[in-house]
MIGU-949241 format. One record per residue: residue number from 0; chain; x, y, z of N, C-alpha, C, O, CB in turn. Coordinates in steps of 0.05 Angstrom, whole numbers. Glycine has a CB too. Layout:
MIBA   nr  kette    n.c1    n.c2    n.c3   ca.c1   ca.c2   ca.c3    c.c1    c.c2    c.c3    o.c1    o.c2    o.c3   cb.c1   cb.c2   cb.c3
MIBA  NUM      A       X       Y       Z       X       Y       Z       X       Y       Z       X       Y       Z       X       Y       Z
...
***
This chain:
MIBA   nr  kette    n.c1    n.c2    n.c3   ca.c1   ca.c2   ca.c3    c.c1    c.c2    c.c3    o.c1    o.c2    o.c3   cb.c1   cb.c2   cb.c3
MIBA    0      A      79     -32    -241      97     -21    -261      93     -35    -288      91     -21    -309     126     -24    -252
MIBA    1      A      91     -64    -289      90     -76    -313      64     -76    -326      61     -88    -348     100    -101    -311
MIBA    2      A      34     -57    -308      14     -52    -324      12     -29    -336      -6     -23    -351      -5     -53    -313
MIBA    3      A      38     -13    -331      38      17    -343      45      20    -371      43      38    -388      58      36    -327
MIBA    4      A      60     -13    -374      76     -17    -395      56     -23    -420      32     -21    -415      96     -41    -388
MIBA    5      A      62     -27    -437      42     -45    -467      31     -63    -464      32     -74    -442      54     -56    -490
MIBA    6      A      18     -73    -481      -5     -97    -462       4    -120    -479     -11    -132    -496     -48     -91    -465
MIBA    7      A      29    -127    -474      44    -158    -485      37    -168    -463      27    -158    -443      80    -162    -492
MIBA    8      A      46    -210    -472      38    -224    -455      60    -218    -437      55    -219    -413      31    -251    -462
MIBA    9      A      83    -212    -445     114    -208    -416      96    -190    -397      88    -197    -375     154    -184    -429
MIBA   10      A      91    -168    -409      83    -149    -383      65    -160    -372      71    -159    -348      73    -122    -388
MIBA   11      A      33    -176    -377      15    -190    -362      32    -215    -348      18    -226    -331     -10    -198    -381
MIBA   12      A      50    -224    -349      66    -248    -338      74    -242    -314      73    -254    -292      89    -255    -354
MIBA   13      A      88    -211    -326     110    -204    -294      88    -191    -281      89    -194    -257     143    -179    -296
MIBA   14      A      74    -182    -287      56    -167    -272      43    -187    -247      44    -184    -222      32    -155    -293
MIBA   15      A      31    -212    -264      26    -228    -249      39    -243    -230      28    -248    -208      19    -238    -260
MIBA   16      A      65    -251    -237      87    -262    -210      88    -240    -191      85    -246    -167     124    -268    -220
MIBA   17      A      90    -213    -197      96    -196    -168      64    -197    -156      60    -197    -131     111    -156    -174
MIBA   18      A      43    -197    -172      25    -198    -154      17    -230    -131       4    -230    -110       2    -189    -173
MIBA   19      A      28    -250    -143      26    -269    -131      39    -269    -107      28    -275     -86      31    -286    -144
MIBA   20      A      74    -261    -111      90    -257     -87      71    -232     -73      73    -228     -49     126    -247     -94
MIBA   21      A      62    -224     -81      54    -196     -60      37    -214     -37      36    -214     -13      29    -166     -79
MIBA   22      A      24    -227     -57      -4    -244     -33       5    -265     -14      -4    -272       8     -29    -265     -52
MIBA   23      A      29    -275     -30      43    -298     -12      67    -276       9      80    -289      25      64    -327     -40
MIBA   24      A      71    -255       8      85    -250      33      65    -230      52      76    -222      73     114    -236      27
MIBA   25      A      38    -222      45      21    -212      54      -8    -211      48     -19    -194      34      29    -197      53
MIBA   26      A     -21    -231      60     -51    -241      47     -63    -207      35     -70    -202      12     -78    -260      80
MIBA   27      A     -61    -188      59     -77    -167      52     -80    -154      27     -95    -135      22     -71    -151      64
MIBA   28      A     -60    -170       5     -50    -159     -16     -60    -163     -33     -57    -149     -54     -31    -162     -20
MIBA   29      A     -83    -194     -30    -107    -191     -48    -119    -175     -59    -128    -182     -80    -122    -198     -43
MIBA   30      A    -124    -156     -52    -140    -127     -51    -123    -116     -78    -138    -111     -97    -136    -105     -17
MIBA   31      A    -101    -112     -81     -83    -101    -109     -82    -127    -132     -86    -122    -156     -45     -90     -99
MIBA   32      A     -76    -153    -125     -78    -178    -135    -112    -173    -156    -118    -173    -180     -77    -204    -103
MIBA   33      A    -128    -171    -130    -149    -165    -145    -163    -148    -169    -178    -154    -188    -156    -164    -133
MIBA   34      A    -150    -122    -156    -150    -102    -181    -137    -105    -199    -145     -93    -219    -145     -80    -178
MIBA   35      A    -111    -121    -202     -93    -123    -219    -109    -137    -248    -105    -130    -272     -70    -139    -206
MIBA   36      A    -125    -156    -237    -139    -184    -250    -162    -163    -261    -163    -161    -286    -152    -215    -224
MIBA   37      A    -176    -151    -249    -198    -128    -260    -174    -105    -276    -185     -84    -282    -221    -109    -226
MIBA   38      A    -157    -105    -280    -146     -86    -301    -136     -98    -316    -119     -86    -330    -130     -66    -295
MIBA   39      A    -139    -123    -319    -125    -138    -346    -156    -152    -361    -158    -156    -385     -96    -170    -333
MIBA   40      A    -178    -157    -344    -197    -157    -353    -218    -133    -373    -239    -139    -383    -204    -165    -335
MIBA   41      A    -206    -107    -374    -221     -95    -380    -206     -77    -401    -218     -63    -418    -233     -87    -358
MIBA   42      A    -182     -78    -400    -166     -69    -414    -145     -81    -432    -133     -69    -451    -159     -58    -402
MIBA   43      A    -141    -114    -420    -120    -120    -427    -128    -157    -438    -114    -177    -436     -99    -112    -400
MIBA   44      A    -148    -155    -446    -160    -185    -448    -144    -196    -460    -137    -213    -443    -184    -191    -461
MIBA   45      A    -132    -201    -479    -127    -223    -486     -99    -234    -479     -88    -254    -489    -132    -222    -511
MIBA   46      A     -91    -221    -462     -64    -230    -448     -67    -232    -416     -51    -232    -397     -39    -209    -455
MIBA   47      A     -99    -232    -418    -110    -251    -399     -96    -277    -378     -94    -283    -354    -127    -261    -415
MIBA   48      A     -87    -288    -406     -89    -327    -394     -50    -319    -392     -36    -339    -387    -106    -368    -433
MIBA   49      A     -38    -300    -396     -12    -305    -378     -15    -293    -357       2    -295    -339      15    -298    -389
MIBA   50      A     -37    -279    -355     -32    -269    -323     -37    -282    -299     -26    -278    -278     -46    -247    -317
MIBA   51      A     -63    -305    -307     -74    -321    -291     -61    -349    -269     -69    -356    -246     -89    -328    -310
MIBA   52      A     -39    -359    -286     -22    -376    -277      -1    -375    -247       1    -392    -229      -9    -378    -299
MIBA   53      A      10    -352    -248      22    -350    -219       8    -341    -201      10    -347    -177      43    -335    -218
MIBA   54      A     -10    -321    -211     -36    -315    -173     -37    -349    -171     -28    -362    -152     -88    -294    -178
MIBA   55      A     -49    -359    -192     -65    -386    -184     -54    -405    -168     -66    -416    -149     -72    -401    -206
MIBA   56      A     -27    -409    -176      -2    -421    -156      -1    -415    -134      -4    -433    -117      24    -414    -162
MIBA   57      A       2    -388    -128      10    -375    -106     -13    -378     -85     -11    -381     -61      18    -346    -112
MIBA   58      A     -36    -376    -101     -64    -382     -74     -69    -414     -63     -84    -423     -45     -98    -373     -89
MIBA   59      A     -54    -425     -79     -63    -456     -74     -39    -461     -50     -44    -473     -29     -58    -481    -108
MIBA   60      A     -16    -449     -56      10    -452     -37       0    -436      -7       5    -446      14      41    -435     -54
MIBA   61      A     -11    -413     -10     -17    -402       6     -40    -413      29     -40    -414      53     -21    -383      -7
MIBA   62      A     -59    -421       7     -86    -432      28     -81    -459      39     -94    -471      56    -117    -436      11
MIBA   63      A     -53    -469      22     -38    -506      34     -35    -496      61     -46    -502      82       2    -523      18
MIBA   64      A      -9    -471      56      -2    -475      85     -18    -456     116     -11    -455     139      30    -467      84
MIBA   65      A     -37    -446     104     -53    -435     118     -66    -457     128     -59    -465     151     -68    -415     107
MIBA   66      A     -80    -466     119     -94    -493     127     -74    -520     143     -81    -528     165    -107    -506      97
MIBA   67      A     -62    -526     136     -36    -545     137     -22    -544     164     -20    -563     180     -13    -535     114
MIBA   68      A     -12    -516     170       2    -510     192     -19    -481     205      -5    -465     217      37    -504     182
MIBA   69      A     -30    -479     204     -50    -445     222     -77    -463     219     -95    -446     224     -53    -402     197
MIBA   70      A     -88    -488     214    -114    -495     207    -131    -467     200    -154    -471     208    -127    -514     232
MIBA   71      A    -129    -453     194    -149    -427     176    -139    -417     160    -115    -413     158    -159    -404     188
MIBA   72      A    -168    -408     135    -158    -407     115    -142    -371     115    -123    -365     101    -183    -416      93
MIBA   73      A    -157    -354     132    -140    -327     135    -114    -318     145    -102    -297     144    -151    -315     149
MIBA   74      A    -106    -355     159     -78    -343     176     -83    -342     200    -106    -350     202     -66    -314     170
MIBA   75      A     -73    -334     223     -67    -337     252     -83    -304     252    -107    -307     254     -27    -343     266
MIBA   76      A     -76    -282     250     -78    -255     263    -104    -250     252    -117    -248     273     -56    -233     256
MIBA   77      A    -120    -246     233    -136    -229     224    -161    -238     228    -179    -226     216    -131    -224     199
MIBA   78      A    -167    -257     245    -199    -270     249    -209    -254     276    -232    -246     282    -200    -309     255
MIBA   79      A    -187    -253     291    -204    -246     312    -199    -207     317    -213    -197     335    -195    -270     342
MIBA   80      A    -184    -194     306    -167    -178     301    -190    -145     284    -189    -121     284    -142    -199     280
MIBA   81      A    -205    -167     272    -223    -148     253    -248    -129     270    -262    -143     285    -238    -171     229
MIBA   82      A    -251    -112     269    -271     -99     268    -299     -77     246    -305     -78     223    -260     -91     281
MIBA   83      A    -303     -68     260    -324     -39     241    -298     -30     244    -282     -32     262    -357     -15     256
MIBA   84      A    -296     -13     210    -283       9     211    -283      33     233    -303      36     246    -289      17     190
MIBA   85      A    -266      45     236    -269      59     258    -241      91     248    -217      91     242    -262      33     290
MIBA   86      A    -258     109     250    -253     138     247    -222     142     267    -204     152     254    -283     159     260
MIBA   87      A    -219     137     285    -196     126     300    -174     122     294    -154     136     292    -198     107     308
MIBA   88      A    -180      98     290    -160      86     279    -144      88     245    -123      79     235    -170      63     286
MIBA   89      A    -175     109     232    -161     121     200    -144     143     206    -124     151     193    -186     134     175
MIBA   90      A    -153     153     227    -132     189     235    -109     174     246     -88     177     234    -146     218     267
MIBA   91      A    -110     160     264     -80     146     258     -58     140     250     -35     145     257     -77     137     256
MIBA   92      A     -76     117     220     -66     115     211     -50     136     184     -35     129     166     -76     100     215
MIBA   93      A     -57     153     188     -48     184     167     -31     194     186      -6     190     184     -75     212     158
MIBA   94      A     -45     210     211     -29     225     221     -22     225     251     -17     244     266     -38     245     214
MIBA   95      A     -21     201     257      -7     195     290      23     210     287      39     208     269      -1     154     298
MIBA   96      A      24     225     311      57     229     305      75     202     315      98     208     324      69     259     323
MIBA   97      A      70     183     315      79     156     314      82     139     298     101     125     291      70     146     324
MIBA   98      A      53     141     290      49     126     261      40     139     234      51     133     213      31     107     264
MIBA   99      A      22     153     235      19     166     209      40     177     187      62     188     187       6     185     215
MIBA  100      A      19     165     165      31     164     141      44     187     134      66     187     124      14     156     124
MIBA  101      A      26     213     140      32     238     128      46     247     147      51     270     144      10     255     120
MIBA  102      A      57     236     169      73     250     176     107     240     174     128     252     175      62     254     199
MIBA  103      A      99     210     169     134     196     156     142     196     129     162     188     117     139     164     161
MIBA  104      A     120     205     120     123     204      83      96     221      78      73     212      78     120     165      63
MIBA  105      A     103     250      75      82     270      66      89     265      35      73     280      25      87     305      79
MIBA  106      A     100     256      18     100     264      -9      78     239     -18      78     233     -42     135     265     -26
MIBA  107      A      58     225       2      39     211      -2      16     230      -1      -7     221       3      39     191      16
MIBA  108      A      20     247      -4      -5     273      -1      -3     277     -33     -23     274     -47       4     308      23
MIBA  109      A      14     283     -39      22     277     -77      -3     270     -95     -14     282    -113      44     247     -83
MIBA  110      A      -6     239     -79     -14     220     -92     -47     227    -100     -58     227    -122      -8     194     -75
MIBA  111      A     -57     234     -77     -85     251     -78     -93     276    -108    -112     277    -124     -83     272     -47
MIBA  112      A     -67     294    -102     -74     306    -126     -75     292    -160     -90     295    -179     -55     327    -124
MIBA  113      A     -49     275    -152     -45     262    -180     -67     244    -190     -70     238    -214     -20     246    -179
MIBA  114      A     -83     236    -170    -107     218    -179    -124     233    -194    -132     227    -217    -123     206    -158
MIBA  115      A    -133     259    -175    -146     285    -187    -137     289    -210    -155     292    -226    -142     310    -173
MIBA  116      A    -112     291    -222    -100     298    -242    -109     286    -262    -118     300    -281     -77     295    -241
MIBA  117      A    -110     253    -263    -115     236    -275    -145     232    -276    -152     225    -298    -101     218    -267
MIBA  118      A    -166     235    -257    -190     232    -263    -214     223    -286    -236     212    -286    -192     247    -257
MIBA  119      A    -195     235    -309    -216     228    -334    -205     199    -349    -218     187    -366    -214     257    -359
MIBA  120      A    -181     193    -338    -177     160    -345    -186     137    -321    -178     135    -297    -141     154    -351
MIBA  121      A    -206     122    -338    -237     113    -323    -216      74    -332    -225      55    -319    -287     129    -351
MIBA  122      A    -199      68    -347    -184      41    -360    -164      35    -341    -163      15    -327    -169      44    -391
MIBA  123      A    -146      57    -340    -115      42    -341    -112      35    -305    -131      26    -291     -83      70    -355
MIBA  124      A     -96      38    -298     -77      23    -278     -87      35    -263    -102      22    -248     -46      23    -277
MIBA  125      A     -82      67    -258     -68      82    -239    -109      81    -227    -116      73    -205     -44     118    -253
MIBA  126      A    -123      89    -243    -144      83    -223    -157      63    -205    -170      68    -185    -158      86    -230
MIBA  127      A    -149      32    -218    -149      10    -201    -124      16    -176    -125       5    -154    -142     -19    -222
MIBA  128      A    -104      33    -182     -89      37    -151    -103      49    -130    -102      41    -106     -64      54    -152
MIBA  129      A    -125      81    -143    -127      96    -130    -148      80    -108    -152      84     -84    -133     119    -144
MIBA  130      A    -159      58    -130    -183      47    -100    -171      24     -89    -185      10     -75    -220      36    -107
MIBA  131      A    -150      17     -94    -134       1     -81    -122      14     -52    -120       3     -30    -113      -8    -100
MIBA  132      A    -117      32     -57    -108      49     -34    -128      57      -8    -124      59      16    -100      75     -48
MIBA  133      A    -151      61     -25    -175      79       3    -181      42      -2    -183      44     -27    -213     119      -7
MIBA  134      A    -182      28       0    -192      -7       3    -175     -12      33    -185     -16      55    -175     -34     -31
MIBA  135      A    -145     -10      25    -126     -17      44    -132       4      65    -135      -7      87     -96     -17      33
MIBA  136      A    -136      29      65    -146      42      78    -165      41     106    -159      48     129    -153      48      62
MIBA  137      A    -195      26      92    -217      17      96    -200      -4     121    -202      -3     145    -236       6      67
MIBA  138      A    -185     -23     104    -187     -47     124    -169     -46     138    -171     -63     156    -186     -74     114
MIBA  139      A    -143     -28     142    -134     -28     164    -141     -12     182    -129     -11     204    -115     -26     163
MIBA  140      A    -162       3     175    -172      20     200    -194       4     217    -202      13     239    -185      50     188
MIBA  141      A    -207     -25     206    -218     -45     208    -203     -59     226    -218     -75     237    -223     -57     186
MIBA  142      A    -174     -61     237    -159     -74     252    -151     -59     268    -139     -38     267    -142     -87     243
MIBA  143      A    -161     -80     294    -146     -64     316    -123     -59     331    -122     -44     350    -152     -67     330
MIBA  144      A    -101     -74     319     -75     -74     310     -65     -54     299     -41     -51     304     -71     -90     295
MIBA  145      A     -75     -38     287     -74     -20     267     -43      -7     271     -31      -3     250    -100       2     269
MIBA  146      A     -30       0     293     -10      15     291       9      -7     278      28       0     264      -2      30     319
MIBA  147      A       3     -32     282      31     -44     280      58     -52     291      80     -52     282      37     -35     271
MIBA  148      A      45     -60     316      62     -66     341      86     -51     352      74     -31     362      71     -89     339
MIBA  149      A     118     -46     359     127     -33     357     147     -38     347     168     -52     350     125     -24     371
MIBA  150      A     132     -13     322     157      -5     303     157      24     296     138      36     307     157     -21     275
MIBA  151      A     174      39     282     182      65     278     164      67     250     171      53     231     217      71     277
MIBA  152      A     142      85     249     129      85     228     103      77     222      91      60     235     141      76     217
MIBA  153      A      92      90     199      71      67     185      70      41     185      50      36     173      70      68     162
MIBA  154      A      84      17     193      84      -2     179      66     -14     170      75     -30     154      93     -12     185
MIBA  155      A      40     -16     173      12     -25     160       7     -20     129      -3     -36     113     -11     -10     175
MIBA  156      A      18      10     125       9      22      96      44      20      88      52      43      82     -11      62      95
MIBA  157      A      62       5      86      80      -5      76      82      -9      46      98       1      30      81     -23      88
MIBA  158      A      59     -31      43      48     -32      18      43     -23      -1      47     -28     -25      37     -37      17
MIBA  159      A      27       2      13      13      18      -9      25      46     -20      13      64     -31     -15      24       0
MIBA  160      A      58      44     -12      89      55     -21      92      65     -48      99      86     -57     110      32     -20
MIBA  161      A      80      34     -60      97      40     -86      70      49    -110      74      64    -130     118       5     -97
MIBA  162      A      44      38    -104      17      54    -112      23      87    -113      24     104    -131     -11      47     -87
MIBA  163      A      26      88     -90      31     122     -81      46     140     -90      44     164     -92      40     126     -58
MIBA  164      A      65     119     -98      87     143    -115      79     134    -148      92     147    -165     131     135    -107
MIBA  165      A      62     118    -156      64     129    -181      41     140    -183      38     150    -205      70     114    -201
MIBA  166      A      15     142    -161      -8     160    -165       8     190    -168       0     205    -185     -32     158    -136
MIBA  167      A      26     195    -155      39     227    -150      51     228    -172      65     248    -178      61     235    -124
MIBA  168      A      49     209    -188      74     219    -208      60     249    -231      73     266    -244      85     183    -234
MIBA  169      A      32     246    -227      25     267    -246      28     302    -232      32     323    -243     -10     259    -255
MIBA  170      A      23     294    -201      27     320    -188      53     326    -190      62     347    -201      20     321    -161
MIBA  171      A      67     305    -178     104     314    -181     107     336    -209     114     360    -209     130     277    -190
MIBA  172      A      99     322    -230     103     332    -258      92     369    -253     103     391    -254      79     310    -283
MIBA  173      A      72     361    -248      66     393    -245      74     420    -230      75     443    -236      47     392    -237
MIBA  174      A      84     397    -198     107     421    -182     131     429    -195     140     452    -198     119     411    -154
MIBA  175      A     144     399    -206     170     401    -221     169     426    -248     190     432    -259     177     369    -235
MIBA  176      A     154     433    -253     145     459    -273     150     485    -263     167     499    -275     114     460    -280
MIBA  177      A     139     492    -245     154     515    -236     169     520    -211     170     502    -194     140     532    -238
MIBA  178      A     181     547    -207     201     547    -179     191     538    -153     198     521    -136     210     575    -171
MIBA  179      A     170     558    -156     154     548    -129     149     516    -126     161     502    -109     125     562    -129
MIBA  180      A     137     511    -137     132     485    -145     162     465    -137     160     448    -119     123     488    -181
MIBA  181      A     177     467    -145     207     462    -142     211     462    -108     218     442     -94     227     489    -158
MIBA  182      A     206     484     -99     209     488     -72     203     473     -55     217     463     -38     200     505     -66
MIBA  183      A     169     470     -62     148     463     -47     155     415     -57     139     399     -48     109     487     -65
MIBA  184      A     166     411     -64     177     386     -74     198     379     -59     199     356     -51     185     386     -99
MIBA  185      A     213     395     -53     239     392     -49     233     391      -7     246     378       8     259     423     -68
MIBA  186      A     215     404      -1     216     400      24     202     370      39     209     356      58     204     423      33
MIBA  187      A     178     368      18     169     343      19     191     322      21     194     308      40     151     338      -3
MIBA  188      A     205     322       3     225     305      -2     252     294      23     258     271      31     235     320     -26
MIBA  189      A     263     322      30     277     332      52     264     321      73     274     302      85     279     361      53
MIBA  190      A     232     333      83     225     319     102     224     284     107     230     271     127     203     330     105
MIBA  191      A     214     276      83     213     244      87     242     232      89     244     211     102     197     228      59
MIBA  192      A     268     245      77     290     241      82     308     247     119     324     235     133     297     255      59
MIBA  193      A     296     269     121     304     278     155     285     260     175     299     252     194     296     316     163
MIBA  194      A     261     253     176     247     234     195     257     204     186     262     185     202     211     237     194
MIBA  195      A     260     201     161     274     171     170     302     171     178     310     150     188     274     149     144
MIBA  196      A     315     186     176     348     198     190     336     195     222     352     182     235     361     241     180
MIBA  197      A     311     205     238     315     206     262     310     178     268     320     169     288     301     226     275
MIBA  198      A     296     163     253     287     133     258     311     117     263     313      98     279     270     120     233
MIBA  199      A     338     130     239     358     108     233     374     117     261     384     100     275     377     109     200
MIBA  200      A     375     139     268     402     149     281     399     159     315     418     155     331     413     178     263
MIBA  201      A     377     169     322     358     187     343     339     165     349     331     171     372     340     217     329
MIBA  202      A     330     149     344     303     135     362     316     121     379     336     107     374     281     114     346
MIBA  203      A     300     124     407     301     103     426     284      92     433     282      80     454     309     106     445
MIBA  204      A     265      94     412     237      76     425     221      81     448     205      63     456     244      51     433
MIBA  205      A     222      94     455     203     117     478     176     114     468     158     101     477     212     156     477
MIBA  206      A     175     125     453     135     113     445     130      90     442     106      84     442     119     121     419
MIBA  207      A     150      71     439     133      48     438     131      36     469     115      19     474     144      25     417
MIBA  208      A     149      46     492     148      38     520     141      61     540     143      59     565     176      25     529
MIBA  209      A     134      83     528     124      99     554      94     115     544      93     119     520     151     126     565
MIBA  210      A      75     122     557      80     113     595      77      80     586      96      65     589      46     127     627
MIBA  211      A      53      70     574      65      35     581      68      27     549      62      41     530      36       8     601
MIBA  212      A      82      -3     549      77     -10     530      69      -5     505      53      13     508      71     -18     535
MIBA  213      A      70     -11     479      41       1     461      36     -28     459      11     -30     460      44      21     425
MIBA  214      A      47     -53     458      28     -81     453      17     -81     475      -4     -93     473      40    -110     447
MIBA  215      A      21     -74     499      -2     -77     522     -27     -59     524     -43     -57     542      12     -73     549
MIBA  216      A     -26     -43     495     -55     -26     496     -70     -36     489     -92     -26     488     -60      -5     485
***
């Protein structure tokens, strides 16, 4: 959000603390951390050196206690955890009726067009999201974990939430234009609102224990 903004040193500042917390409550988060640093490099130089200071913190705190208490520098889960990407585990992760994305939050389908939308801006933000997204993509379909033990949902692509809704923000714009368009919004919307209603109110956890287990798969 604070790269969408003007290219003061405040906005490279805050930009930089949420990307630091991002990495310190989820290593995988390097991956946006990273692009963040490549979109202030190429667009946003000279407010450079406030952005630099809190990742820098945050990785030194991070790799202390990785090392410190997990002796590795990745953390406990992700060393042995990794594989080849695998076709599998990307349909999955989209469209498991368990876990997939598009099926607990279709207005992430949005996001696709809106990139399209945007295509001819090669600088700003929103394209460092779009390959931030197929990145996270790439590597959780790389884990064989991938569903995310049991829980109700995506929870793997959690993250890549708030990317998603402002890649859509150019499609939204365009349905929001006409009726149809209106229509065709409004169910997206409805739907991601009625499946998390069955999560809050209706789940008993049946897929994650029948027929067995899902951590015992």
């Amino acid at each position: 959000f604070f790269l969408l903004g003007p290219a003061t040193r405040w906005n490279a500042f805050g930009a930089s603390a949420f990307a630091a917390l991002g990495v310190m409550a989820r290593p995988t988060m390097i991956v946006f951390a990273l692009l963040a640093l490549s979109c202030m490099w190429r667009s946003r130089r000279k407010s450079l050196p406030y952005f630099l200071v809190p990742p820098l913190i945050g990785v030194c705190a991070l790799l202390s206690y990785n090392l410190g208490l997990l002796d590795a520098v990745g953390g406990a889960r992700w060393t042995k955890y990794l594989a080849l990407p695998s076709f599998e585990f990307l349909t999955g992760l989209l469209v498991s009726p368990s876990r997939g994305l598009l099926i607990y939050t279709p207005f992430a389908a949005l996001a696709v067009w809106g990139i399209w939308c945007r295509r001819t801006d090669r600088r700003g933000w929103l394209p460092h999201l779009a390959v931030g997204m197929g990145a996270y993509l790439l590597l959780y379909s790389s884990y064989e974990g991938w569903w995310g033990g049991a829980v109700y949902g995506p929870r793997m692509l959690t993250d890549v939430m708030p990317a998603m809704a402002l890649c859509a923000v150019p499609a939204a714009e365009r349905l929001l234009s006409s009726w149809s368009g209106r229509a065709a919004f409004a169910v997206l919307a409805l739907w991601g609102v009625a499946v998390q209603a069955v999560g809050v109110f209706f789940d008993d956890n049946q897929w994650n224990n029948s027929p067995i287990k899902v951590t015992s798969a």
